[in-house]
C-alpha positions, 0 to 999 in steps of 0.5 A, spaced: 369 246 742 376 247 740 381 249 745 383 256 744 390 257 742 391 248 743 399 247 741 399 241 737 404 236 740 409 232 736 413 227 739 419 223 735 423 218 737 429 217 735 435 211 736 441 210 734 447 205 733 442 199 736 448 195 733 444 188 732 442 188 739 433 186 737 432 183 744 437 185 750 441 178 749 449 179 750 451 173 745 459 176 746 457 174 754 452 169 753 448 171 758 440 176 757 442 183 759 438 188 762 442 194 757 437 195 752 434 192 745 429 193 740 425 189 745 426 195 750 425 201 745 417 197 743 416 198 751 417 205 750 415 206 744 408 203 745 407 207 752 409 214 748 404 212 743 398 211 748 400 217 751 401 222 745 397 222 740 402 224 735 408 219 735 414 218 730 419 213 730 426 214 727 432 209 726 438 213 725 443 208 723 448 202 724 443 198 726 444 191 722 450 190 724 454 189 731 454 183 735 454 175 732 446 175 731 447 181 726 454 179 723 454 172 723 446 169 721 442 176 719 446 179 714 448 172 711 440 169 711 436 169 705 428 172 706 426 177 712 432 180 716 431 179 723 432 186 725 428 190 719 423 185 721 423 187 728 423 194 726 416 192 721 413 189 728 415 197 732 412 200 726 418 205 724 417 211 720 424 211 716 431 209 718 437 213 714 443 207 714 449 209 718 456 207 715 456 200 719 450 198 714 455 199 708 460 193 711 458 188 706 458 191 700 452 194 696 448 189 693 447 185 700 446 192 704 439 193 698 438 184 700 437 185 708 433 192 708 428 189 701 422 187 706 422 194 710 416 196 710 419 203 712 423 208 706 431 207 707 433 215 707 441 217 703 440 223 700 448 224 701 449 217 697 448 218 689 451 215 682 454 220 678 449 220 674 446 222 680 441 216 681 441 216 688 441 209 692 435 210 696 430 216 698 432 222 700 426 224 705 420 221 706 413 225 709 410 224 715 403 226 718 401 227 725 395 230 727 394 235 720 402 236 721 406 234 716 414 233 717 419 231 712 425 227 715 432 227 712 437 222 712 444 223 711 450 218 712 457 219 714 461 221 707 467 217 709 463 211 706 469 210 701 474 211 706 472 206 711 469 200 706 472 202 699 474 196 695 468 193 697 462 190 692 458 197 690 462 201 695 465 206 689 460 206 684 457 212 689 459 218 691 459 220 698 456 228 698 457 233 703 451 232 708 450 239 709 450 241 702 446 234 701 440 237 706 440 244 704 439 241 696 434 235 699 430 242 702 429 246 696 425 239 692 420 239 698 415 243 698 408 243 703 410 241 709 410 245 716 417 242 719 423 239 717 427 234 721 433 231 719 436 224 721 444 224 720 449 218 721 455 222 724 457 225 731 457 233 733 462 235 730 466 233 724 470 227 723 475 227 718 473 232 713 477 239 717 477 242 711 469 242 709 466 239 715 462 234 710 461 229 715 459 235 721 451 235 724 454 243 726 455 244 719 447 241 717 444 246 722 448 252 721 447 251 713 440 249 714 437 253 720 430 252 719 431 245 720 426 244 727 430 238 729 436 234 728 437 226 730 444 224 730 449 218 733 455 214 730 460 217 736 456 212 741 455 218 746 450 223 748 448 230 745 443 234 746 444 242 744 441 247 741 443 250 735 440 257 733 433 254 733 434 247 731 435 242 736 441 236 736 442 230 741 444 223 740 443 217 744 448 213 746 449 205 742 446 199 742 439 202 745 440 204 752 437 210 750 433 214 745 432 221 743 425 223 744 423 231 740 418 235 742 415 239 737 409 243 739 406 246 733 400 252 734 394 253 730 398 256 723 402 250 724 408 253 727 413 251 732 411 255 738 417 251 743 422 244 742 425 240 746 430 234 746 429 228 752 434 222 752 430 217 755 435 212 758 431 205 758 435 201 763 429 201 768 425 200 762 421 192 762 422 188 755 417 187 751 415 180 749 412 181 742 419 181 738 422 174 740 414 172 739 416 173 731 419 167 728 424 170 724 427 173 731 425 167 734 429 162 729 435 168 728 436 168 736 436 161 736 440 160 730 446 164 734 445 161 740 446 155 736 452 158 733 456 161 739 454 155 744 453 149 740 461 147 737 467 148 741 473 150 738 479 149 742 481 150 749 485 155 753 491 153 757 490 158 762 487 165 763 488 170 760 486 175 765 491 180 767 491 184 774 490 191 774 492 196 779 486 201 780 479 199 778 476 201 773 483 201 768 484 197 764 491 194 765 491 192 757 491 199 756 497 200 760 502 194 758 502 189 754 497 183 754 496 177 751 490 178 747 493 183 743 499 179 742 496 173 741 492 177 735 498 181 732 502 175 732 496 172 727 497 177 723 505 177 722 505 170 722 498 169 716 501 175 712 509 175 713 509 182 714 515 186 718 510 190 723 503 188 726 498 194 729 493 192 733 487 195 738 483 192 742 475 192 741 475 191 748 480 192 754 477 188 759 476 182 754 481 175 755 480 169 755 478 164 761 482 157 761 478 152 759 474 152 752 473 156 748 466 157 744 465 163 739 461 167 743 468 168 746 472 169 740 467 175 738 468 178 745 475 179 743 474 181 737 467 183 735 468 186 727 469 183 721 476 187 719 481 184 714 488 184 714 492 190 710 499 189 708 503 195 705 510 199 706 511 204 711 517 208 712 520 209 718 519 216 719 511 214 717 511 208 722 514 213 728 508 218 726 503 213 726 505 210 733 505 218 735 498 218 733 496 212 737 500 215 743 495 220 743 491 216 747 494 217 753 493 225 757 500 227 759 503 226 766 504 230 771 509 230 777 503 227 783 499 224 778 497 217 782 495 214 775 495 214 768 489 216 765 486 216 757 484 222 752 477 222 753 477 225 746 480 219 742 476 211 744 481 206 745 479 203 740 483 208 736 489 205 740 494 200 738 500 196 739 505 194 735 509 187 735 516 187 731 519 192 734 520 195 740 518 201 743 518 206 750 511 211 750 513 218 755 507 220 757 510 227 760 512 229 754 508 232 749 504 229 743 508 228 737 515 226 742 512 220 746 515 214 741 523 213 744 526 208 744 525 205 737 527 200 735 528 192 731 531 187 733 536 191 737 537 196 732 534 203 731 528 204 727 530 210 721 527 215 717 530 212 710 527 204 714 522 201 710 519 195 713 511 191 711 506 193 715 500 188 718 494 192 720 486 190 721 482 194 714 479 199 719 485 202 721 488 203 714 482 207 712 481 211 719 487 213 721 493 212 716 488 214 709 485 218 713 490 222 716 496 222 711 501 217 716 503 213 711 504 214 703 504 207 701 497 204 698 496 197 700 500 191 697 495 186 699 489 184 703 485 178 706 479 175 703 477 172 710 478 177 718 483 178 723 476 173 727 478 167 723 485 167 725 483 167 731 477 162 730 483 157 726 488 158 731 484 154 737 480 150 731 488 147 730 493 148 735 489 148 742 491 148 747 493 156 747 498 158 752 498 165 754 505 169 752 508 176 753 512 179 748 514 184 752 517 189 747 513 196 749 512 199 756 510 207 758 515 211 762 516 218 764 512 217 770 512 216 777 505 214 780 508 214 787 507 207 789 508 207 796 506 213 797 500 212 803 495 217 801 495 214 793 493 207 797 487 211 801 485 213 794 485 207 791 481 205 796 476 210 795 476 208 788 475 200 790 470 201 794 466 206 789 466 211 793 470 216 788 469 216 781 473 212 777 479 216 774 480 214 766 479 220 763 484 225 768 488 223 772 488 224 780 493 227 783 496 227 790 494 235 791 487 233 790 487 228 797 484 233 801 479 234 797 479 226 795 477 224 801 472 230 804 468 226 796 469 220 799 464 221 805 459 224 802 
């Protein structure tokens, strides 16, 4: 005899921004890690499943690229793809594409998803005409329940890869409107879910919020649940109704909904869990599968099997408060061996790059390409155009607000924690001086080339990698000019070509840029004693604000605690 007033459960689990990582293996470090992978997702899958019986699975996106098994053998193989085999394997319900999933142009994009045995969802990406690249929704039934799922992307597909094999060919649409349009075609189902490839708030858009999940939920009120990523951070709030999270990159986490439905078939109560997966065992059944199996052993092959060249010394700079990344602070190796590539390869008159990873150097001794894909870890391009002076310091403006203000008794320097430092470049052919106790739009002083100041009228060509000349200076309007010229091979294989031919590589500093208006207070004992705290773990790390010499008191009660 039924339960009377029994809520039917729906769990849906959601990852997202997995970045080619199947199996929990760093090939960057060359070494098994205990992060995540899809082999940690099908743990937890599998004992969600044989604990409710009513279990959806969602990827939500840039999942088929991002580390060397993805970029370098899975989306250059023929046949099964290694990653949408394994999804198979999991048995994912739907995976809306993420923005990553465009990188290679179109035709390859529609070749590596071919042998999915789950809907790809798009319903943002259509033709003119309106012939849409792939499905809109899919509908799914759990226990007498039946979910539509959504997907949507990012709309700054074209900004970021236009130019590329198919990329033009489609529009882009506001997501929101997308949703609200896919919506009125659905009829018979009891809830509605959405899987959109974009952050919390917009991105670019700051007119419309075309590229905003708030933007979704608000239009869209009765959506029950809205899974989303792509800014590699945690969220988990409600809007109105709807709920909204997203899980962080490269399957440490999953977003778990939990829908509960009453005997009308009406969400009676929701909620959103992020499920962190680090104490989560990997399963065997993936890598038992031959096509991961042979791809695993394809890229180890790869990274480990041909030795490119040979550092002559170590590139490692010292830092002086742990956990800071000195290359953030003041020039490195890293960053100048690769802008000195890119000045060199293209003959332009400025070269800006970020780093991927701050930490990243090279140890003396030789160097395999899983070395090189730490360093520099996306297949960007080189982009030559003509950038003013006027432009070049509002361009440098924007970098700079990377860093928060100074303040008198700071005993660091700190980070906005709203601007990645992937979003953070250095400049080579000029030299320059960033103040922090200035405000932003002031910082960049000091600007000049050969010894000589940079003017407004100046005009100079300009190096950058094809990412940031659509992210930042398309994308926010910091320069006019459009590109002269771009590279058919990647800022990666200057690096790859310049230990292949002129080992052994010695590290240089052209020691043309260094941040001022601050004083640390470096002799200061109370700094020392905080430092120490840091060291030793004791307080947290002080990226995102810095400490101050007024805060010891309270710094030092913590530090016992």
């Amino acid at each position: 005899m039924p339960v009377k007033n029994k809520l039917t459960e729906i769990v849906i689990i959601g990852s997202s921004d997995v970045h080619g990582n199947v199996l929990g293996y760093s090939y960057e470090d060359n070494k098994d890690s205990e992060c995540g992978g899809l082999d940690k997702i099908y743990s937890y899958v599998k004992a969600c499943r044989n604990k409710y019986e009513n279990v959806i699975l969602l990827d939500n996106g840039d999942i088929l690229q991002g580390n060397i098994l993805a970029d370098d053998i899975a989306s250059k193989c023929e046949g099964d793809n290694p990653i949408i085999k394994a999804m198979n394997i999991m048995g994912y319900d739907a995976m809306t594409v993420g923005n990553h999933e465009f990188n290679w142009g179109v035709s390859n994009l529609k070749r590596m998803v071919s042998s999915a045995s789950f809907p790809i969802l798009a319903a943002n990406v259509v033709k003119k005409d309106g012939t849409p690249l792939f499905k809109g929704h899919t509908i799914v039934e759990r226990g007498g329940i039946r979910i539509a799922i959504i997907g949507v992307v990012s709309p700054n597909i074209a900004l970021w890869d236009g130019g590329k094999e198919g990329i033009d060919d489609y529009q882009y649409r506001d997501a929101a409107i997308a949703v609200k349009e896919e919506i009125s075609r659905i009829a018979d189902v009891d809830a509605y879910v959405v899987s959109a490839h974009m952050g919390l708030e917009f991105e670019y858009d700051t007119e419309n919020f075309s590229d905003s999940a708030r933007k979704i939920a608000e239009m869209n009120p009765e959506v029950a649940a809205i899974l989303i990523g792509h800014k590699h951070t945690i969220v988990n709030e409600r809007i109105g109704n709807t709920l909204v999270a997203a899980p962080r990159n490269s399957a440490e986490e999953v977003v778990s909904f939990h829908l509960y439905f009453d005997s009308e078939k009406r969400i009676k109560k929701s909620r959103a869990d992020i499920i962190k997966l680090d104490s989560i065992p990997k399963s065997n059944c993936l890598i038992k599968d031959e096509c991961v199996q042979s791809a695993h052993a394809k890229t180890l092959e790869l990274i480990c099997s041909v030795k490119l060249g040979y550092a002559a010394e170590s590139f490692k700079t010292a830092g002086d408060i742990k956990g800071i990344p000195e290359a953030l602070l003041k020039d490195n190796p890293i960053s100048d061996m690769i802008k000195s590539l890119m000045l060199k390869a293209t003959g332009a008159d400025i070269a800006a790059t970020p780093l991927f990873k701050p930490e990243s150097y090279f140890d003396k001794g030789d160097i395999y390409y899983y070395n090189i894909f730490s360093v520099y870890k996306y297949d960007n391009t080189l982009v030559t155009l003509k950038i003013t002076g006027k432009e070049l310091k509002a361009y440098m403006e924007w970098s700079a607000e990377f860093y928060n203000q100074w303040k008198p008794g700071d005993i660091n320097i700190s980070f906005n924690p709203e601007r990645p430092h992937y979003k953070y470049d250095t400049f080579s052919g000029v030299e320059y001086e960033i103040d922090i106790s200035k405000n932003e739009g002031e910082r960049i002083v000091s600007l000049t080339r050969h010894g000589k100041k940079v003017l407004d009228e100046d005009v100079f060509t300009l190096v950058v990698n094809s990412y940031r000349y659509t992210s930042a200076l398309k994308a926010f309007n910091l320069a006019s000019g459009k590109k002269d010229w771009e590279s058919s091979y990647s800022v990666r294989d200057l690096i790859v070509e310049n230990f292949v031919k002129h080992s052994p590589i010695y590290p240089t500093l052209e020691n043309n840029w260094r941040i001022v208006g601050v004083d640390l207070n470096l002799e200061d004992s109370r700094r020392r004693e905080i430092k120490e705290w840091i060291s030793m773990g004791k307080i947290p790390v002080p990226y995102a604000k810095s400490y101050n010499l007024t805060d010891y008191n309270r710094l030092k009660f913590d530090s016992k605690q």
